[in-house]
Each structure stands twice: as C-alpha cells, then as structure tokens.
C-alpha positions as CSV (number, residue, x, y, z in Angstrom):
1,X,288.9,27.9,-42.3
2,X,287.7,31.3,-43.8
3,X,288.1,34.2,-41.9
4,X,285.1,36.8,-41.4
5,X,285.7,40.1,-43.0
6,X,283.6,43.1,-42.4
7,X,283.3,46.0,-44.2
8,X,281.7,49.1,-42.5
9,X,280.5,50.3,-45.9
10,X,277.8,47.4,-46.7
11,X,276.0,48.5,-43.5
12,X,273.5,51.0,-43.0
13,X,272.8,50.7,-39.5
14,X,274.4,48.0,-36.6
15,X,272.5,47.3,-33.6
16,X,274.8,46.2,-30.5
17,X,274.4,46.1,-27.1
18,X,278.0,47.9,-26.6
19,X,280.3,50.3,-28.2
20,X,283.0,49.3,-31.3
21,X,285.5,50.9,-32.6
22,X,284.3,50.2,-36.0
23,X,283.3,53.6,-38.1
24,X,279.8,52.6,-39.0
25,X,276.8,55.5,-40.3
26,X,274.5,55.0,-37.1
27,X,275.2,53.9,-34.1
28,X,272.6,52.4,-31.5
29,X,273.0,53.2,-27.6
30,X,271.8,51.2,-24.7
31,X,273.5,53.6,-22.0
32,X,276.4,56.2,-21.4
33,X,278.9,54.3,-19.9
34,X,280.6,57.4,-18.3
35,X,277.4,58.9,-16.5
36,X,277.6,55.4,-15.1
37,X,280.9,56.1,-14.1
38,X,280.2,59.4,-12.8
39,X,277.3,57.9,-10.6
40,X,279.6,55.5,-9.1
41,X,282.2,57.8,-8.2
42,X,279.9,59.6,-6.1
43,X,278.2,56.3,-4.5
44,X,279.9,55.4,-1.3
45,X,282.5,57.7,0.5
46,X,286.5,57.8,0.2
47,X,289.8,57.8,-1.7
48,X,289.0,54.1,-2.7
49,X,285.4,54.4,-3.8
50,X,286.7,57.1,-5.7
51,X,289.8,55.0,-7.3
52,X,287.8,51.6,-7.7
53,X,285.3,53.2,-10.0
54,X,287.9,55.1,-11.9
55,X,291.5,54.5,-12.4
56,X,291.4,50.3,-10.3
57,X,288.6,49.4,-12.8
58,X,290.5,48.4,-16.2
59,X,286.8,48.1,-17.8
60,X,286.8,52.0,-18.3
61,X,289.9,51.9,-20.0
62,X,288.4,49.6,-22.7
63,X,284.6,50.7,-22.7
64,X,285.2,54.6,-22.5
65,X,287.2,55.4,-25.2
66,X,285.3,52.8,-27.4
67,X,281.8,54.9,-26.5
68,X,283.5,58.0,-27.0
69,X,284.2,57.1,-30.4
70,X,281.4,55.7,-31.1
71,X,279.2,58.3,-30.2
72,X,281.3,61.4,-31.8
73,X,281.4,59.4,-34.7
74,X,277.8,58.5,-35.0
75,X,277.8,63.1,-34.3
76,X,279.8,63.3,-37.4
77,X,278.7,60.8,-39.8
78,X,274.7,59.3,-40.0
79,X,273.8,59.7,-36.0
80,X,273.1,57.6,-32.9
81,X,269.8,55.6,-31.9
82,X,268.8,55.6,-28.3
83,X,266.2,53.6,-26.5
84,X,265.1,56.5,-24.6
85,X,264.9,60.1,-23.9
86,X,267.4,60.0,-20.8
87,X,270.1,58.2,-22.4
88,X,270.0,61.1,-24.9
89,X,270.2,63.5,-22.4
90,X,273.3,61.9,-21.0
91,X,275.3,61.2,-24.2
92,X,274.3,65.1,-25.3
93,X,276.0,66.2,-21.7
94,X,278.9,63.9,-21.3
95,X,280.0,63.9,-25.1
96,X,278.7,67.3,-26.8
97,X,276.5,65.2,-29.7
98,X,274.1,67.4,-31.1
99,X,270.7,66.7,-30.3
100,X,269.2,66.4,-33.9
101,X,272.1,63.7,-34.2
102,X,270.3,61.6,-31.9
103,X,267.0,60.2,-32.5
104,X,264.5,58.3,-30.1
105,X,263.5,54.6,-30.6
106,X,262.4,52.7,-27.4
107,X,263.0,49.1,-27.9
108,X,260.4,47.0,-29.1
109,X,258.0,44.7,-27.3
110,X,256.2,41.5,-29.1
111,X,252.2,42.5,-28.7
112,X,251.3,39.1,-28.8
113,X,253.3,37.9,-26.0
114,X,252.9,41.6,-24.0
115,X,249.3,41.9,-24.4
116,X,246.7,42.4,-21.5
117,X,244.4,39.5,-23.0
118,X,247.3,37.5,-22.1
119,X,246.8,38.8,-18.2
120,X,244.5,35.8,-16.8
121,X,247.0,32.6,-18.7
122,X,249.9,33.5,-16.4
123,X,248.6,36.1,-13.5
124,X,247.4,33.5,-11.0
125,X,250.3,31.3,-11.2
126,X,253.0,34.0,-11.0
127,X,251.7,34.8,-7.9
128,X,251.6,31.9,-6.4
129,X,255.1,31.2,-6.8
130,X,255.9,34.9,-5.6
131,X,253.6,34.5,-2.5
132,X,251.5,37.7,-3.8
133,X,247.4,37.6,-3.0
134,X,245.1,38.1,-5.6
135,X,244.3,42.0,-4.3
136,X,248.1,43.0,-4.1
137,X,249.2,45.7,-6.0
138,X,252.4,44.9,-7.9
139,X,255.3,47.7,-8.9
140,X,257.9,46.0,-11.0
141,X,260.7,47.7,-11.5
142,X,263.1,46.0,-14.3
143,X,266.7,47.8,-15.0
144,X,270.8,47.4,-14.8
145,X,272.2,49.7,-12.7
146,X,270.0,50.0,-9.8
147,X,271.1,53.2,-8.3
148,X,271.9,55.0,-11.1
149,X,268.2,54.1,-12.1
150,X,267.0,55.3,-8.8
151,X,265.0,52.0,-7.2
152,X,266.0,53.9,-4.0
153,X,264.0,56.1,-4.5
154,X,260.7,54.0,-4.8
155,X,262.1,51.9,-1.6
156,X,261.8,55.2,0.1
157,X,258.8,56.3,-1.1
158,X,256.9,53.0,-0.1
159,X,255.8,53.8,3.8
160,X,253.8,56.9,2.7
161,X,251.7,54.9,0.5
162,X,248.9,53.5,3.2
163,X,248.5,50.3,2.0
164,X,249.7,46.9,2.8
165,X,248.7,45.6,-0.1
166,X,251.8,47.4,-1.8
167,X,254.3,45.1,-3.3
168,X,257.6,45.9,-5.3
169,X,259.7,43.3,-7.4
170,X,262.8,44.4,-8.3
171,X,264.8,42.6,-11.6
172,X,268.2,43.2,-12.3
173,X,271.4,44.1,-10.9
C-alpha cells in the first residue's frame, strides 16, 4: 500500500470546509470558529454555559489553534478566501488579518439548476408536501449556527408583518 504524500508547495490554492495545519499560499474560510465561540459563551446564563462552550468542549482545543494558524498564515503568505463579507469582518476582529489579505468570493450556485425558469417544475409539488397554499409567501432561511446567524431575529419580527399568509422554513442546525 502506498502512502499519500502531500506537498504544500504543488498547490496554489486548497479549498476545505475546515482549518489544517498545513502551510499552504491561500487559504479558504467557511466561518470564524472563535466568534462562534464567543456567541456561545454569551448564549444562556451561568458558570456552566460559560465552561461548556469554553474550556468542557475539547473541540476548541483542536479547531482553534488550527484556524488561528491558518488564518495568520494565509496574513503572511498568499491570503484567505471568504464566502462572504461578514466572515471577513470576524476573522479581521478576532485574528488581526489585514483586510487586503482577505478577499470576497461567495460560493457558487449551478444556474441551470438555480434558475427561476426552473420555478413551475418543482414549486407546486414542494408545497404540497410542506402544506403551503399556492398564495403563501415563503422566507427560507438556510444556515449553521442558528443564533449566531440571528433566525431569532426574523421569528421575532414575524407578528408585525399583517399577513397570514407569511410563512418561514428554517434549514439547518
């Protein structure tokens, strides 16, 4: 059996969905694992809250340090790909990358399968299995991370909108 070697010098960029401690040129982000963190510190009240997102949860001690490097070194070397303007914002504030470091690419979306043509082949029989009416006006909200993404806020928000015909879908965790 061979065994895979890698050598961060053939690539130019890696796309992941998480951080590795491999020194690579660029670096693609998906979230900053410590605002995360920080979010769920403050979620909840007491000493345990508290510990449970921090020191009880043995995932930080892995993923932390990993993003850390990972995104200093992406500062120092090539830079950092993030899927979105907020996610640059955070790694900016919680690791000191300079902003030029990091440039904006939102993830891509097939146009042939995402396309409003497309909206009569699947519209009448996704509501039927979600019990929607044909008149209901659907908010989908999609994201990991549900509080830190703020679906609370469009839960709360809901009752002033006058309208019963209102619907949200939420996907995720």
């Amino acid at each position: 059996m061979s065994k895979l070697k890698i050598n961060p010098k053939e690539f130019d960029i890696v796309h992941s969905f998480g951080d590795c401690f491999v020194p690579f040129n660029v670096y693609t982000s998906q979230s900053c694992h410590k605002t995360a963190v920080k979010v769920a510190q403050k979620s909840g009240t007491g000493v345990y809250n508290y510990l449970k997102n921090t020191i009880l949860n043995p995932l930080n001690f892995i993923v932390l340090p990993i993003e850390k490097f990972s995104y200093q070194h992406g500062d120092k070397k090539g830079g950092i790909i993030s899927p979105t303007e907020w996610i640059k914002r955070e790694i900016i504030e919680e690791y000191k990358v300079h902003k030029e470091k990091i440039v904006v690419i939102p993830n891509g979306v097939d146009l042939k399968e995402f396309n409003p043509e497309n909206r009569g082949q699947f519209r009448d029989a996704v509501r039927k299995e979600l019990n929607l009416k044909a008149d209901d006006i659907v908010l989908i909200f999609v994201a990991y991370e549900f509080k830190r993404k703020g679906l609370r806020y469009i839960i709360e928000s809901l009752p002033f909108i006058k309208s019963e015909r209102i619907k949200l879908i939420a996907i995720g965790g």
